[in-house]
C-alpha positions as CSV (number, residue, x, y, z in Angstrom):
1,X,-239.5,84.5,16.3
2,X,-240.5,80.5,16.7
3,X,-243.5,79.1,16.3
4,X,-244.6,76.9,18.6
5,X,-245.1,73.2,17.5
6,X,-246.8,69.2,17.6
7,X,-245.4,66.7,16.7
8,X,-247.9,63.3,15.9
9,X,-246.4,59.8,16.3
10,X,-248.8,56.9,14.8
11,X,-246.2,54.0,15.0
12,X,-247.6,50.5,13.8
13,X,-246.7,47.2,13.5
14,X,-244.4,47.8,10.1
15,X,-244.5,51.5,9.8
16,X,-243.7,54.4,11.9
17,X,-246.1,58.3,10.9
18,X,-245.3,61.1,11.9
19,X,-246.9,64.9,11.3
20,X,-246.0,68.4,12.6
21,X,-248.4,70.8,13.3
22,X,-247.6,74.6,14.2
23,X,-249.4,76.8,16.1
24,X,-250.8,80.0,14.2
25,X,-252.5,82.3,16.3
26,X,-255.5,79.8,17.4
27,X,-255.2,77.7,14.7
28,X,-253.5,74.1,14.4
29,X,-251.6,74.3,10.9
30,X,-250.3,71.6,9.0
31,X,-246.5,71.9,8.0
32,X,-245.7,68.5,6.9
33,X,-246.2,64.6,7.1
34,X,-244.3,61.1,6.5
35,X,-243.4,57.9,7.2
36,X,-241.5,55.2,7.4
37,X,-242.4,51.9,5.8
38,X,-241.8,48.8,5.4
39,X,-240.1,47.9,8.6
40,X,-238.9,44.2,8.7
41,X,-238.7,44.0,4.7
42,X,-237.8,46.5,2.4
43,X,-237.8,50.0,4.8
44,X,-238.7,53.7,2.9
45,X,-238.7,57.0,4.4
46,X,-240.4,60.1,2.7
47,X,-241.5,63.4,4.3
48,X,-244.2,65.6,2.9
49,X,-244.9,69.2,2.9
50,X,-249.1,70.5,3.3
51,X,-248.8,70.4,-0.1
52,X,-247.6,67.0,-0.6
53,X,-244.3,67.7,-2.3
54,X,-241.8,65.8,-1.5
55,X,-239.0,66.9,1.5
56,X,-236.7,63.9,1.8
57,X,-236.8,60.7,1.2
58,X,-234.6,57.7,1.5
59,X,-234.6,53.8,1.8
60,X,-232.6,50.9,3.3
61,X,-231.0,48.1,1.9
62,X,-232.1,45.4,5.0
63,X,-234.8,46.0,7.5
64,X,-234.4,48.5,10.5
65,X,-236.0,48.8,13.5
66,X,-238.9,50.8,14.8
67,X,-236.0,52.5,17.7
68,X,-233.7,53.4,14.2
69,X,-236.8,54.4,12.6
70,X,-237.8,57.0,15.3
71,X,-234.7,58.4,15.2
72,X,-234.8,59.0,11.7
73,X,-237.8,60.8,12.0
74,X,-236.7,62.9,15.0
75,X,-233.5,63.7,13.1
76,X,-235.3,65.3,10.3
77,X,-237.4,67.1,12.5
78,X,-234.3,68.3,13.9
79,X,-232.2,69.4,10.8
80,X,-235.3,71.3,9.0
81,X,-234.5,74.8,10.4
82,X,-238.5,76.0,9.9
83,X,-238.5,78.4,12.8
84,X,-240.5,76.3,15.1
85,X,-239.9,74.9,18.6
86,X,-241.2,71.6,19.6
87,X,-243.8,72.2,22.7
88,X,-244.8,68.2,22.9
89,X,-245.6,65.2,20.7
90,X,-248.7,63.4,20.6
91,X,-249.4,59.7,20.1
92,X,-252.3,57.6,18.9
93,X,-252.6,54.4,21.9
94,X,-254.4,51.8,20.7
95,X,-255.9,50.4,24.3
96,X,-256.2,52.7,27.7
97,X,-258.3,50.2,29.6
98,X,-260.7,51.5,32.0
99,X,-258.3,53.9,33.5
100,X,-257.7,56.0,30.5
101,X,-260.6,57.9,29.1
102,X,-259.0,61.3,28.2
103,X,-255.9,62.4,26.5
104,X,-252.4,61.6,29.2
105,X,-249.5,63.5,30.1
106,X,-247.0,60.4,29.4
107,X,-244.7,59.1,32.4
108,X,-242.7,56.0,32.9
109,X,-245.5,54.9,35.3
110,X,-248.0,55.6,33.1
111,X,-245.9,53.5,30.1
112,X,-246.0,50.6,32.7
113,X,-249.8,51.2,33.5
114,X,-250.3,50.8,29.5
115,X,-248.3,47.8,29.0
116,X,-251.1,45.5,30.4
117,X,-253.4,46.1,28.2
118,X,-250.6,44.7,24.8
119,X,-252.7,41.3,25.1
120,X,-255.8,43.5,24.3
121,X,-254.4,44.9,21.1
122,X,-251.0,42.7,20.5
123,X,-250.5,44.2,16.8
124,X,-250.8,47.7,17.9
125,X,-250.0,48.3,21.7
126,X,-246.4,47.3,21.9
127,X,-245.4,49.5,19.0
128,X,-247.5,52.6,20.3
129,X,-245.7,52.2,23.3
130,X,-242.0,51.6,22.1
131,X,-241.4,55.3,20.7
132,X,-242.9,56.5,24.0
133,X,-240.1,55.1,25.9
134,X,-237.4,56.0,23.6
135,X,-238.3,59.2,23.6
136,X,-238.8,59.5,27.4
137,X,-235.4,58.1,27.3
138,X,-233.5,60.3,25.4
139,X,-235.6,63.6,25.8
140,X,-237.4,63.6,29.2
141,X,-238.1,66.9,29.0
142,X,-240.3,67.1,25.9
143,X,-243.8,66.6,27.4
144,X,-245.6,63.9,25.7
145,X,-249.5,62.9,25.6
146,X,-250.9,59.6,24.7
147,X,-254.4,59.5,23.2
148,X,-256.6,56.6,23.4
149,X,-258.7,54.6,20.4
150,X,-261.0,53.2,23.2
151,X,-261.3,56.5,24.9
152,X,-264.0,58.1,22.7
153,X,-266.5,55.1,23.7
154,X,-266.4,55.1,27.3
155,X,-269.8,57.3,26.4
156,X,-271.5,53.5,25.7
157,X,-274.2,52.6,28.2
158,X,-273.3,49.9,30.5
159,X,-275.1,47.7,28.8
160,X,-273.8,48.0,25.6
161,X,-270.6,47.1,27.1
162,X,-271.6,43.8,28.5
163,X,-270.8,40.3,27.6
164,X,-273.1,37.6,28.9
165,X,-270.4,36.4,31.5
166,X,-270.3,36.3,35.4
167,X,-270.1,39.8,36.5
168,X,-266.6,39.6,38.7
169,X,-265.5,39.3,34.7
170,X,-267.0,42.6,33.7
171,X,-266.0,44.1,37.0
172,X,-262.4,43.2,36.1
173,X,-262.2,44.7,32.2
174,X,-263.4,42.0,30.7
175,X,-266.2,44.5,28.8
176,X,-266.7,46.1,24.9
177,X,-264.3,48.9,24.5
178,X,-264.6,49.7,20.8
179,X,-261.7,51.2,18.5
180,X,-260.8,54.0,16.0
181,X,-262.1,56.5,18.7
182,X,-259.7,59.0,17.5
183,X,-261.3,58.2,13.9
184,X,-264.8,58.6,14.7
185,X,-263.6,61.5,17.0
186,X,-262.9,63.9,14.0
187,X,-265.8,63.2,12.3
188,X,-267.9,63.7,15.1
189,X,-266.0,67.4,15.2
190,X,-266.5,68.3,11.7
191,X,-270.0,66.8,10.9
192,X,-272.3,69.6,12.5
193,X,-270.5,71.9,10.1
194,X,-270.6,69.4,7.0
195,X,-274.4,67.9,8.1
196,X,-276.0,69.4,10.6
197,X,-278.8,67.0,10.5
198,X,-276.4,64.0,10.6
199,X,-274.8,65.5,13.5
200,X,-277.9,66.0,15.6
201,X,-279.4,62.7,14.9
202,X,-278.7,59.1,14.5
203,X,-276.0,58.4,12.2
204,X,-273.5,55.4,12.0
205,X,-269.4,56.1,10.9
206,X,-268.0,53.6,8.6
207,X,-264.5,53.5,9.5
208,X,-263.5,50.9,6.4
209,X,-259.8,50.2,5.8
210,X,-257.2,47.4,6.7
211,X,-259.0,47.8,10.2
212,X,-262.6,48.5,9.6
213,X,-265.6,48.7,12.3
214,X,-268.9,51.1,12.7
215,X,-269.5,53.7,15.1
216,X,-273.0,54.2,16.2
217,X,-273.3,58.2,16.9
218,X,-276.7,59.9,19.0
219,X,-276.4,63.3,18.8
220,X,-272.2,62.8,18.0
221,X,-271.6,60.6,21.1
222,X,-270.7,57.0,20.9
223,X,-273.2,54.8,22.1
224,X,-272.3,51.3,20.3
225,X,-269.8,49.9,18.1
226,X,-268.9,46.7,16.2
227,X,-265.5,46.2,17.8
228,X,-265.1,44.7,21.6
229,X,-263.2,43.6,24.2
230,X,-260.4,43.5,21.9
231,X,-259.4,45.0,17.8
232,X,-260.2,41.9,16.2
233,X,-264.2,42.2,17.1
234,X,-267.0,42.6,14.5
235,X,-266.4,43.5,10.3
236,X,-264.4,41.6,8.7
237,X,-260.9,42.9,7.8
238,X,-258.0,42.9,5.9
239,X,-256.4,40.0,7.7
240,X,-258.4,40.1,11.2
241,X,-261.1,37.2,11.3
242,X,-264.2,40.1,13.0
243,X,-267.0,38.6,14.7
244,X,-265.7,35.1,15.5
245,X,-268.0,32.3,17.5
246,X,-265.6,31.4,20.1
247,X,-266.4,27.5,19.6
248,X,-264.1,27.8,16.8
249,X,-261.6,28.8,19.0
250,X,-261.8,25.9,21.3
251,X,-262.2,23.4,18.3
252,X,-258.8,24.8,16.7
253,X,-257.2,24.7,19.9
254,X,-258.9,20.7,20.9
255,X,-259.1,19.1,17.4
256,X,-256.5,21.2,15.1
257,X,-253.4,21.3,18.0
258,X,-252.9,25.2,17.4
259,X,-252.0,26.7,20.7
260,X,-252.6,30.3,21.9
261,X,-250.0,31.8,19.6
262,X,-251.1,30.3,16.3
263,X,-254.6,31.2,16.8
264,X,-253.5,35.0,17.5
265,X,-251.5,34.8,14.2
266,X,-254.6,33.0,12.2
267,X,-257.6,35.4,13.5
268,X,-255.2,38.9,13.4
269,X,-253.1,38.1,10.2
270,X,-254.3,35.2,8.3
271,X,-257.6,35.9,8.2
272,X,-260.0,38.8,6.9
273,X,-260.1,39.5,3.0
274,X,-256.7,37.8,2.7
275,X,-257.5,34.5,4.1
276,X,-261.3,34.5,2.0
277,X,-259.8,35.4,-1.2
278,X,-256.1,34.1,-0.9
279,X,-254.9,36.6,-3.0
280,X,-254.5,39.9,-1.0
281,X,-255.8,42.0,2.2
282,X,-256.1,45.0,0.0
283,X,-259.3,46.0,-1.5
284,X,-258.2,47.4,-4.9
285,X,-256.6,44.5,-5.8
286,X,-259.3,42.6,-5.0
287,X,-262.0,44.5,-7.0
288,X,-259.6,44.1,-10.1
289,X,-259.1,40.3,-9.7
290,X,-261.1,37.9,-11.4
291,X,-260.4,35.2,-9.1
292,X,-263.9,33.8,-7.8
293,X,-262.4,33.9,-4.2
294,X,-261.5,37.4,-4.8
295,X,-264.6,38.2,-5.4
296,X,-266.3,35.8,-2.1
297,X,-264.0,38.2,0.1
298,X,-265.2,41.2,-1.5
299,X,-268.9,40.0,-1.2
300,X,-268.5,38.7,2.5
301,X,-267.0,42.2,3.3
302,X,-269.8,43.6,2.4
303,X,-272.3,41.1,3.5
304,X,-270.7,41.8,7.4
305,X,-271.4,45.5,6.8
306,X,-274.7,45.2,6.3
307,X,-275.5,42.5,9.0
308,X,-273.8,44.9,11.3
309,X,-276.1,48.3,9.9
310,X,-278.8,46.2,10.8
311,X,-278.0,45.9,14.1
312,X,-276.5,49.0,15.3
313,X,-279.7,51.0,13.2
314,X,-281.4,48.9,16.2
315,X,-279.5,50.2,18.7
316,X,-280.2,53.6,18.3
317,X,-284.0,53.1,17.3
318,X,-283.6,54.5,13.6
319,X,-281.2,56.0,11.2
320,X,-281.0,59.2,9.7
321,X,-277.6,59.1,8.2
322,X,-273.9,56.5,7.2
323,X,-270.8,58.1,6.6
324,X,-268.2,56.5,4.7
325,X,-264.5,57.2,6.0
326,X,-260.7,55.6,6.1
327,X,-259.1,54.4,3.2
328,X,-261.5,51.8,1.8
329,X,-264.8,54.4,3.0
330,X,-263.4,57.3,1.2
331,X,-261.8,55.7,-1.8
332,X,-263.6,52.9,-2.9
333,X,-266.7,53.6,-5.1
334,X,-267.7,49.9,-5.9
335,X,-267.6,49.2,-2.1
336,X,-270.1,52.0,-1.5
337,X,-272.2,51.2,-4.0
338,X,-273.1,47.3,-2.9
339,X,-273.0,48.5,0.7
340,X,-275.9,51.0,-0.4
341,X,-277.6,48.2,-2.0
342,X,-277.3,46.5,1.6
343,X,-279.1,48.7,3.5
344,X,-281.4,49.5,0.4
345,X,-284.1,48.6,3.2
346,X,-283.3,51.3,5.6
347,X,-284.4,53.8,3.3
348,X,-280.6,54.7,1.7
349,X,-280.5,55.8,-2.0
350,X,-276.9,55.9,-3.2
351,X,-276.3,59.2,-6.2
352,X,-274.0,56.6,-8.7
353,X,-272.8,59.8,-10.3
354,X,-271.8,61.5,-6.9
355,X,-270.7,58.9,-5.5
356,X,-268.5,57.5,-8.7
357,X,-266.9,61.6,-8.0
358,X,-266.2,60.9,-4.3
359,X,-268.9,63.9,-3.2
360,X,-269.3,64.9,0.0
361,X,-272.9,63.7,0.2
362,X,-273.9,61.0,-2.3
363,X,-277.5,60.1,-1.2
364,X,-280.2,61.2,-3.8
365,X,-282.4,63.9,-3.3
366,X,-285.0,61.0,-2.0
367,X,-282.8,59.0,0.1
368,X,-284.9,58.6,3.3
369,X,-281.0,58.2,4.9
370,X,-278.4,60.8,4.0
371,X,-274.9,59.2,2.9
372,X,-271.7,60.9,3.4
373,X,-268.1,60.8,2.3
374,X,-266.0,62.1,5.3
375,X,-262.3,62.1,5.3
376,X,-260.7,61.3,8.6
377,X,-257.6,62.8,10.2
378,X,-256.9,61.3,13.8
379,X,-253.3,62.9,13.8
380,X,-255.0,66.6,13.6
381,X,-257.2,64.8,16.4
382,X,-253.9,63.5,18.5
383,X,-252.5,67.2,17.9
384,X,-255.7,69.4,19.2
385,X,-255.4,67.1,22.4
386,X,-252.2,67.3,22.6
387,X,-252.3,71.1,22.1
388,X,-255.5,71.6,24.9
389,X,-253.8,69.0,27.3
390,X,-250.2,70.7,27.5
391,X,-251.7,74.8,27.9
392,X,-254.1,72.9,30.7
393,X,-251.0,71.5,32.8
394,X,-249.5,75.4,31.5
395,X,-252.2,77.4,32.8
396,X,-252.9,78.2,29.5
397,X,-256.1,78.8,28.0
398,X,-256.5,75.7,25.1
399,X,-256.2,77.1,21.6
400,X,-256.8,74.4,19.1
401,X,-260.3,75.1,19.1
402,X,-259.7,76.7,15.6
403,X,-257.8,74.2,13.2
404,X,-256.9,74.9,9.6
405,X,-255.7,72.1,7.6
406,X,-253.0,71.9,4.9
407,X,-253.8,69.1,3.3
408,X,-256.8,67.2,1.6
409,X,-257.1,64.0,4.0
């Protein structure tokens, strides 16, 4: 007998994921995970199991592209005789616009529909929507369901969506979406069983990695975040600029002679902790360097965290509890620390010893706020919608209500 099966597509700008997901019972279980890395330098394949042992792996002698890489994947997929049958892949979209608020069923028109919004989110859109096509190409019969970064903040007032522009502007789309929906998403989903308090009240989601913003949560629903019209809004990042006066802009533009192009490539991959410290975007290498502009960018990182805590506690009239997730949230100690320190003034009371062991909660017994360390998981996120969506369109009752999960992260 097969098992029923998602598959989860996450394709970037130099890497192409991938998870599978089978259906046991009413439960989504993890079966195994990859990538594909490096694409346009030195490109590596490797394919997990739950476990993380190691399936397959295998590399390239010159770059390859995203198309070659998708097929690699899906020829894997293919060959592993697990007694599963493939009932529809997810993917993570970057950008849906106004149109897209929920999980899609994916059509050529719809592909079109989502090519507008590439300007919006040029480092991620057009590679979300390339293995879309292929695959509507070669397979059109395996359903497929795009799910939406901006979606999970359509739940933002109005007014935390404006910009101070003439109207016709905000009529048109030209508003605050916010990002890592799918992110905040999950831990939205799991927090009333790992803080019920946090859950019910006013709490703000660190999302910290190569892309980094905060979610402000009331009661789990989005209702402000640091990122805007666009995915280069608000923190700092690895190589994206954040919160940027637009002045700057014009001056580069007027007194510097860098057209449109060379000021996307200067705010989205020059900038961020590798343009501060001109050593590297990633934050262990950073916290190990002694170079004084290693340590600006760290300091400046941490110093836009805290501006923005301030002002999204604001928004929602309070705060009762920060959670730390993605790469740089969850794994970096140090970071935590100083951004405790930071918001020392809200009330927040960082445990050194749990948080040095990566606890769950690592507030102190007095913290007026509770801190948390929550690991994210979009794909599982991507695979419950894609599960619900497809036995919806089935006449199926949804049954990814129950999810058990194979792995650690």
């Amino acid at each position: 007998m097969t098992v029923p099966a998602i598959a989860v597509i996450n394709a970037g700008s130099s890497s192409l994921k991938f998870s599978l997901y089978a259906l046991h019972g009413d439960e989504l279980q993890l079966r195994g995970r990859g990538q594909v890395e490096g694409l346009g330098t030195s490109p590596r394949f490797v394919a997990r199991d739950a476990v993380g042992a190691t399936l397959a792996e295998q590399r390239w002698p010159a770059p390859i592209t995203h198309d070659a890489a998708l097929d690699h994947v899906t020829g894997f997929l293919r060959e592993r005789d697990d007694g599963i049958a493939l009932r529809g892949v997810g993917h993570r979209v970057v950008h849906g616009g106004l149109a897209y608020h929920a999980p899609t069923r994916l059509t050529p028109a719809v592909v079109d529909a989502l090519q507008a919004f590439v300007p919006l989110a040029p480092l991620h859109q057009p590679h979300n929507l390339g293995p879309i096509r292929r695959l509507l190409h070669a397979s059109p019969e395996l359903p497929q369901v795009a799910c939406f970064d901006t979606a999970f903040h359509r739940t933002n007032p109005e007014l935390a969506q404006m910009f101070a522009l003439p109207h016709a502007l905000h009529e048109a789309g030209v508003r605050r979406y916010g990002f890592h929906g799918l992110s905040y998403e999950y831990v939205a989903s799991v927090l009333p069983r790992l803080a019920p308090a946090a859950a019910a009240g006013r709490t703000l989601v660190l999302h910290l990695g190569n892309g980094a913003s905060i979610c402000a949560l009331q009661r789990g629903r989005s209702v402000a975040s640091t990122m805007g019209f666009t995915a280069v809004d608000g923190l700092m990042m690895g190589t994206r600029t954040g919160a940027l006066d637009p002045g700057v802009v014009l001056y580069l533009m007027d007194e510097r002679g860098l057209d449109a192009r060379a000021v996307e490539r200067l705010i989205y991959s020059e900038s961020g902790l590798l343009g501060v410290s001109g050593v590297s975007s990633d934050m262990r290498t950073l916290l190990a360097s002694a170079e004084p502009r290693a340590k600006l960018a760290v300091e400046l990182f941490v110093y836009r965290i805290g501006r923005e805590i301030g002002s999204l506690a604001a928004a929602l009239g309070g705060l009762d509890a920060i959670v730390f997730t993605a790469g740089i949230g969850e794994n970096s100690a140090p970071v935590r620390a100083r951004v405790g320190e930071a918001a020392a003034w809200l009330g927040v009371q960082i445990d050194p010893a749990a948080n040095e062991a990566g606890a769950g909660c690592i507030s102190t017994a007095s913290s007026r706020v509770s801190v948390w360390v929550v690991p994210t998981d979009e794909e599982l996120m991507i695979a419950r919608h894609t599960l619900n969506l497809l036995s919806a369109d089935e006449g199926s009752t949804p049954r990814a209500a129950g999810v058990a999960r194979g792995d650690t992260n």
